[in-house]
N, C-alpha and C positions, 0 to 999 in steps of 0.2 A: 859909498861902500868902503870900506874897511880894510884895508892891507892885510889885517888878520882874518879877514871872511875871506876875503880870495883865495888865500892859501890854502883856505880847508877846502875847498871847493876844488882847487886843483888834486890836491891829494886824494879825493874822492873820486873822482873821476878818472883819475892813474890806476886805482886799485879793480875800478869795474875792467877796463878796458885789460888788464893782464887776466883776469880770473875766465872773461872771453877769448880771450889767446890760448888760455890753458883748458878750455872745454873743446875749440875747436881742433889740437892737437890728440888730443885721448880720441876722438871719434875718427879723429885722420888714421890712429892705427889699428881700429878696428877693420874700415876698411879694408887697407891693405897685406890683411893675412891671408885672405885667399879664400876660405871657408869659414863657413860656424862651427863650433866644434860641435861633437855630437852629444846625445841624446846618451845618460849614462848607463842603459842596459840596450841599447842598440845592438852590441855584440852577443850578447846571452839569445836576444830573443833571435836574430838573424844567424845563428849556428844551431842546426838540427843536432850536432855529434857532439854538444857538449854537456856533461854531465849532468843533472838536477843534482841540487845543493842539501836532496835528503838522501835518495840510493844509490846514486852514479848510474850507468849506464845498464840497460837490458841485460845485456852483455855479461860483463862482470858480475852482475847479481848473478846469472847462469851457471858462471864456471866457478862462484863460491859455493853455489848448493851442488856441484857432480863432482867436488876432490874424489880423488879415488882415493880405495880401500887401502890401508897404507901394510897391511897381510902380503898381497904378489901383484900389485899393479891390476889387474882384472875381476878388481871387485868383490871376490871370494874369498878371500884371505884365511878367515875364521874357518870356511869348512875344508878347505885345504890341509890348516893343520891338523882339525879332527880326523881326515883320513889319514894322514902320515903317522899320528900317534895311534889310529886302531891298525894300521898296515904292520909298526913296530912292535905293538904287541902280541899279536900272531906268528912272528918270525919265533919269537921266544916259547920254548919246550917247557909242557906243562911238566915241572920235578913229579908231581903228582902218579902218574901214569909208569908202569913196568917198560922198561928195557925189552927189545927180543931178544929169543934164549936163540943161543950157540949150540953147536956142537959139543964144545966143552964144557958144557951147563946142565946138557941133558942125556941121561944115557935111556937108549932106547932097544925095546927088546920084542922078537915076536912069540906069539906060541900061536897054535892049528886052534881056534874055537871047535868046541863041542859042535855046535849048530851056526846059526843055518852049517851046511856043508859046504867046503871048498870057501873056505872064507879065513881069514888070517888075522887077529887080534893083533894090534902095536898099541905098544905102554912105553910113553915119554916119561923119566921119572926126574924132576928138578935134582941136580947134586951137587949146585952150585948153593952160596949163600945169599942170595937177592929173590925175589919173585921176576920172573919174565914170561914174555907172551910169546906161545908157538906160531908158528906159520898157519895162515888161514886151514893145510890140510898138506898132509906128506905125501910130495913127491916124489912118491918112489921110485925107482929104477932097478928092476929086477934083471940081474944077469947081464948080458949087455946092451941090452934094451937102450934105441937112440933118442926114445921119448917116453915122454911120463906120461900114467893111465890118466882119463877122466876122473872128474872129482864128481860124486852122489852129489846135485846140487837140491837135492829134496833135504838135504842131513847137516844145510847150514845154521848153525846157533845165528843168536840176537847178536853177540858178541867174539872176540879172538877168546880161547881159553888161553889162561894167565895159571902160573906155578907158583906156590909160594915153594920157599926149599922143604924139598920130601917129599912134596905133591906130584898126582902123576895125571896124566890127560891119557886121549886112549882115541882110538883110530879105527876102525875096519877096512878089509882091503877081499874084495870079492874075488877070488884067484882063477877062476874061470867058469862056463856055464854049467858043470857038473851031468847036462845032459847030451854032450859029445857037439851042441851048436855051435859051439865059437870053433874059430879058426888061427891058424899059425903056431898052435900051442908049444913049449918048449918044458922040459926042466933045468932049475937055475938052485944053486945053493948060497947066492951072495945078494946081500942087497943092501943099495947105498939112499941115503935121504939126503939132501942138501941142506940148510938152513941160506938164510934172507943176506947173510953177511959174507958167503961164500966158504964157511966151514959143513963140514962133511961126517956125518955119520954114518957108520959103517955097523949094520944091524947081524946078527946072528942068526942064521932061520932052524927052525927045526931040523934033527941031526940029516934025514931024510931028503929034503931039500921040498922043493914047492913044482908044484906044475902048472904054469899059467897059458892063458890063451885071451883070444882076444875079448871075449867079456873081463876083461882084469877091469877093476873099477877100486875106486878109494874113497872114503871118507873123508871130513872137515873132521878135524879133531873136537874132539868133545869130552864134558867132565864126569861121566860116566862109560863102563865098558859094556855097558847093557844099552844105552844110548847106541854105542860104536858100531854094535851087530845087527840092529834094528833095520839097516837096509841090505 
């Protein structure tokens, strides 16, 4: 054999024996890591509280679908403000509608009706420049009387009567029972009416004066004087 065969043979044999040193090093450090490493959804599947990778959690889908109502926090928002805007416009005074008349508005006069008997005719006459609306029915006050008669509730209109200026409403006032039944009767020659704002008219009665008792009764004002006597 050949001094150049040996050599190769030796080289051959140098090169197995290191590529076996270097297989049985790589397996030596497998070994000594300690564990395999794991399984790479091990943690996805072995955690119940982790999200799914299309909606997230129960949960959070939950409290995306109940945001609240961004209106007052309690979900109503919208009909909250509908009532605050019908509550504001109610507060606001229909321009449309008359003013009540005053004392300075309206002068008021009486005279002795023809018929029935014992019954007293009052005419409210606008002499202001506006239209206004009288009091439901004049509380009269005859003489010093500490209270006002009953109002005829058979003799109330649909509506308040209202004055344009010039116009005149009109009253009846039953002055007593005419057949000696009533009681406490007095004669008086003053009589006052109040109006709603605290001013005062002061009526003139026939020069004679009036004699009332306790059927005194009064009418609702109304827009005739034929209306007025009817009770």
């Amino acid at each position: 054999m050949s001094a150049r065969t040996t050599r190769t043979r030796l080289f051959a044999a140098a090169t197995v024996a290191l590529a076996a040193l270097s297989l049985t090093a790589c397996e030596g450090d497998g070994v000594d890591s300690g564990a395999p490493a794991p399984a790479a959804n091990t943690s996805v599947a072995g955690n119940d509280n982790q999200p799914s990778a299309k909606g997230g959690s129960g949960e959070a889908k939950e409290d995306t679908g109940q945001a609240p109502n961004s209106g007052n926090g309690n979900g109503n928002g919208a009909n909250t403000g509908s009532a605050a805007g019908a509550a504001a416009g109610e507060d606001q005074s229909d321009p449309g509608l008359p003013g009540k008349c005053s004392a300075s508005d309206v002068r008021i006069t009486a005279a002795n009706a023809p018929r029935p008997i014992n019954h007293l005719l009052l005419t409210a006459t606008n002499t202001g420049s506006k239209t206004c609306a009288l009091p439901e029915y004049p509380a009269a006050r005859f003489g010093e009387a500490q209270s006002v008669p009953p109002v005829a509730e058979s003799s109330k209109p649909q509506s308040l009567t209202t004055l344009a200026p010039g116009e005149s409403g009109y009253a009846g006032v039953r002055l007593s029972s005419g057949d000696g039944s009533g009681e406490g009767g007095y004669d008086t020659q003053t009589l006052t009416i109040p109006f709603e704002d605290g001013s005062i008219a002061r009526v003139t009665l026939p020069s004679d004066g009036v004699f009332v008792d306790s059927a005194l009764t009064v009418t609702y004002w109304q827009t005739s004087a034929a209306n007025a006597l009817e009770y």
